[in-house]
C-alpha positions in Angstrom: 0.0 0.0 0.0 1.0 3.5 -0.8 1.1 6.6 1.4 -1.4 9.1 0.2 -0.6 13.0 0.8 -3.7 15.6 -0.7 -3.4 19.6 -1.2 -5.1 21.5 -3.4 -3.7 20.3 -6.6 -4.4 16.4 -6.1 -3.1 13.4 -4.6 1.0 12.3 -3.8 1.1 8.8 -3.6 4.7 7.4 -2.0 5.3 3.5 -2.0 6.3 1.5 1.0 9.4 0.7 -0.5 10.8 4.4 -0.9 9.9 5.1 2.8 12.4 1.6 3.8 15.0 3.1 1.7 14.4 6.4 3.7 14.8 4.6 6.5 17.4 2.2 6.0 19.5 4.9 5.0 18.8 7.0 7.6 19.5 4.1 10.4 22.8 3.4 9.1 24.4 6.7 9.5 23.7 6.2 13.8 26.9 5.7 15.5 27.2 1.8 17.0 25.2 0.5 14.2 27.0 -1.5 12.2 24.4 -2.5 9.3 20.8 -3.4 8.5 20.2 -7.4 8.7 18.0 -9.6 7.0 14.9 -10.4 8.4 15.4 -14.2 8.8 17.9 -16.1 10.7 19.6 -19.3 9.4 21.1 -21.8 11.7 22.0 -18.6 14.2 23.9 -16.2 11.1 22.8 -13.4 10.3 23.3 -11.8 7.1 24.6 -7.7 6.8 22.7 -6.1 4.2 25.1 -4.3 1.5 23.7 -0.6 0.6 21.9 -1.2 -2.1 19.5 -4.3 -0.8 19.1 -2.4 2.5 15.2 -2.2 2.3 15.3 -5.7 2.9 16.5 -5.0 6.5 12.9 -2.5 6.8 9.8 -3.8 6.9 6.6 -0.7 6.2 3.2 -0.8 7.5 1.2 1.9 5.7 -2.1 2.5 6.5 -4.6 5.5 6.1 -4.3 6.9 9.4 -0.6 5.5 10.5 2.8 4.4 9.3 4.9 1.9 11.0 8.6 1.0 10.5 10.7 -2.1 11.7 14.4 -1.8 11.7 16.3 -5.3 11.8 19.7 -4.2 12.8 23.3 -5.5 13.9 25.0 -3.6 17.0 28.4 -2.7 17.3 29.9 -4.5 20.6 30.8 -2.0 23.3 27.8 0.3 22.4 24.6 0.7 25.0 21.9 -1.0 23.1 19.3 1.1 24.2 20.8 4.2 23.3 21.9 3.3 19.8 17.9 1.8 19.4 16.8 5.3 20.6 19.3 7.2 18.2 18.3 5.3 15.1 14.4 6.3 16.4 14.8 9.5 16.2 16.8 9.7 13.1 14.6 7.4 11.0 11.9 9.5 12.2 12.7 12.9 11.6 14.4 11.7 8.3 11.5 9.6 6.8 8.3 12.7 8.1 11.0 15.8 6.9 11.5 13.8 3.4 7.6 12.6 3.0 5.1 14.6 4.7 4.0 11.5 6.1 3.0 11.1 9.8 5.5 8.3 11.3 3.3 6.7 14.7 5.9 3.9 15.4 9.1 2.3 14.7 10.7 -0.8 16.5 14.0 -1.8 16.5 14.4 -5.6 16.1 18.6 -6.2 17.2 19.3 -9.4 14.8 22.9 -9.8 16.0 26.3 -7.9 17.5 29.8 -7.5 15.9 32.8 -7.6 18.0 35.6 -5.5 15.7 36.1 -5.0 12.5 
């Protein structure tokens, strides 16, 4: 489904699918993230996303009255989890609402994995 923004000269309709890039690339420039993940696990891995697939990492709920993003992420080691979840929050947020118009109601943070180095 497609978010729908009206003014006076008609209808914007913006894709699920532009709002995860929005947000993928939004997350990834939070400090102590190292990456999007995949959304499934196999046998305990979890695969880093490269740039260009990172929607797959995002998962979009659009509906009329709300819009709801899910982040599947890997943390750098060392970092406070919370915090890094509460950065990429408010960076996916005001990102994805200054770059569509669109009202953002929630966003949850699903932490797929940790990286120790580099």
């Amino acid at each position: 489904m497609a978010g729908k923004i009206e003014n006076k000269y008609g209808s914007i309709y913006i894709e699920s699918e532009v709002v995860a890039k929005i947000a993928g690339r939004a997350a990834v420039e939070c400090y102590g993230l190292v990456g999007l993940a995949s959304k499934s696990v196999k046998n305990g891995i979890v695969e880093l996303l490269k740039l260009e697939n990172m929607s797959k990492g995002v998962t979009v709920e659009l509906t009329e009255e709300s819009l709801a993003i899910e982040l599947y992420v890997i943390i750098q080691y060392g970092t406070k989890i919370s915090e890094v979840a509460h950065n990429i929050m408010d960076r996916v947020k005001y990102s994805v609402e200054k770059q569509t118009g669109l009202d953002v109601t929630k966003i949850d943070i699903k932490v797929q994995g940790i990286r120790v180095g580099k």
